[in-house]
Residue, then its C-alpha position, 0 to 999 in steps of 0.5 A: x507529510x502533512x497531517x490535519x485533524x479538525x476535531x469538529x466534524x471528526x473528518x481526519x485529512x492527510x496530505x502527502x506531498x509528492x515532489x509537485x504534486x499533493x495527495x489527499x486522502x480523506x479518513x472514509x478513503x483512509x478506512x475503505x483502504x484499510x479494510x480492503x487490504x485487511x480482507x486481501x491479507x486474510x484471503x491471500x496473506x498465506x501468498x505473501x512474500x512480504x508485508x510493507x508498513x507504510x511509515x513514510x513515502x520515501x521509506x515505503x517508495x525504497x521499500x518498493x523499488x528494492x522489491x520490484x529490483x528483487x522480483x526482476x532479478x532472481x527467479x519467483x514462482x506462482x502456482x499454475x492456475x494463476x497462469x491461466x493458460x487455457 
C-alpha cells in the first residue's frame, strides 16, 4: 500500500496496488466511504455478525474469504421480511 499526502492542497491520496491493477482512493471518496458505513452500522449495526477493520488488503480479502467460507458452510438465518416473498 502506497500512501501520499501533499500538505499543500490537503488532498489525502492512497493507492493500493492489486496484482496489475492500482486503486485510487481520493480523501472526499475516503470521507463519503466513511460516513456511509457510520450510518449503515448505526441503522443496522444490531444485525451485524461481524465487523471488519480494514488494516491491510491481504488481511481484509482473508478475512472475507474466510467469512464468505463460513456463510456457505454452516446454517444462517434472516428475519422473514428481508425475504420478501409477496
Amino acid at each position: 500500500m502506497v500512501t501520499t499526502i501533499n500538505n499543500n492542497n490537503r488532498e489525502f491520496h492512497f493507492q493500493i496496488k492489486l496484482s496489475i491493477n492500482l486503486v485510487n482512493c481520493y480523501n472526499d471518496e475516503l470521507k463519503a466511504c466513511i460516513e456511509t458505513s457510520r450510518k449503515m452500522e448505526l441503522r443496522f449495526g444490531h444485525w451485524f455478525d461481524r465487523v471488519i477493520i480494514p488494516e491491510t488488503l491481504d488481511s481484509t480479502v482473508t478475512e472475507l474469504i474466510r467469512l464468505a467460507i463460513k456463510l456457505e458452510r454452516e446454517p444462517t438465518w434472516v428475519p422473514r421480511y428481508w425475504l420478501d416473498l409477496d
